[in-house]
C-alpha positions as CSV (number, residue, x, y, z in Angstrom):
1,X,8.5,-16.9,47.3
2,X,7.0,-15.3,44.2
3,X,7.1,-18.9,43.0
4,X,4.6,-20.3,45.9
5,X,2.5,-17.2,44.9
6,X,3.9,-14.9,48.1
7,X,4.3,-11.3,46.8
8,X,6.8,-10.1,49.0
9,X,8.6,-6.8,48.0
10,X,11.7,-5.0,49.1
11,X,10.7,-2.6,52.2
12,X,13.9,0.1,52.3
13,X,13.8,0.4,48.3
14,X,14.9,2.6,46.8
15,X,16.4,4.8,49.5
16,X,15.4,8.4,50.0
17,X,18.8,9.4,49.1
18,X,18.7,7.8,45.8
19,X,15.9,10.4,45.1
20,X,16.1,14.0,43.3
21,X,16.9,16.5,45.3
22,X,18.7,14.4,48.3
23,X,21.0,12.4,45.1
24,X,22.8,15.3,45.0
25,X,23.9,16.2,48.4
26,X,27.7,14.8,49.6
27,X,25.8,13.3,52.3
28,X,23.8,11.1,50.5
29,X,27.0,8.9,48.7
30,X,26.4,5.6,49.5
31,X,29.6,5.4,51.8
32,X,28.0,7.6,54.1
33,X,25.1,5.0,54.3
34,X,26.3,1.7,54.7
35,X,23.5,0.3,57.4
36,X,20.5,2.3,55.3
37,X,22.3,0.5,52.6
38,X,22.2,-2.6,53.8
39,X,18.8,-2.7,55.0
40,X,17.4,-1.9,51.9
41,X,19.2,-4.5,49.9
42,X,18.4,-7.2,52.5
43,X,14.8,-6.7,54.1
44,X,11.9,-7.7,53.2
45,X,8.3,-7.0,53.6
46,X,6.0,-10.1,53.4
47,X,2.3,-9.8,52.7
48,X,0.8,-7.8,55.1
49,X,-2.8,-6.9,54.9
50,X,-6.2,-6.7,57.4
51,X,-7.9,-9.9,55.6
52,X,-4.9,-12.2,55.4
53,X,-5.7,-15.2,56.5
54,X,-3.8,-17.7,59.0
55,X,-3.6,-20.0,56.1
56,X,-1.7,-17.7,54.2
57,X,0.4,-16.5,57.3
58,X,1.1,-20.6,57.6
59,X,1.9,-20.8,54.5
60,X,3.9,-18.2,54.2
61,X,6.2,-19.3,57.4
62,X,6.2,-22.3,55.9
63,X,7.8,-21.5,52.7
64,X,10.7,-19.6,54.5
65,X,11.1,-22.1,56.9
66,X,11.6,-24.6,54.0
67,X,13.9,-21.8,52.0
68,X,16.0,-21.0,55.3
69,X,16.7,-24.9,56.0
């Protein structure tokens, strides 16, 4: 995307947990948080902003459409 000048970021990222003072507790171990986990390797958060155009959102459909087959 970054590529086709889209500057979309990761949304869950880092996690809370990965954070001082949480890092420490037993209950923030990643085995504990396999769905937060997963979330915040795998979503995204595309542009998102009041004066985005629907050229941009066209594009930007586009360009995932095209990435996604």
């Amino acid at each position: 995307m970054k590529e086709n000048n889209i500057f979309a970021r990761r949304y869950f990222y880092p996690l809370i947990s990965e954070f001082p003072p949480y890092n420490a507790l037993p209950s923030a171990k990643q085995e504990f948080l396999p769905n937060a986990q997963k979330m915040a390797e795998q979503v995204i958060c595309l542009p998102l902003y009041s004066e985005i155009t629907e050229q941009a959102l066209k594009k930007t459909c586009n360009v995932i459409t095209k990435q996604n087959g």
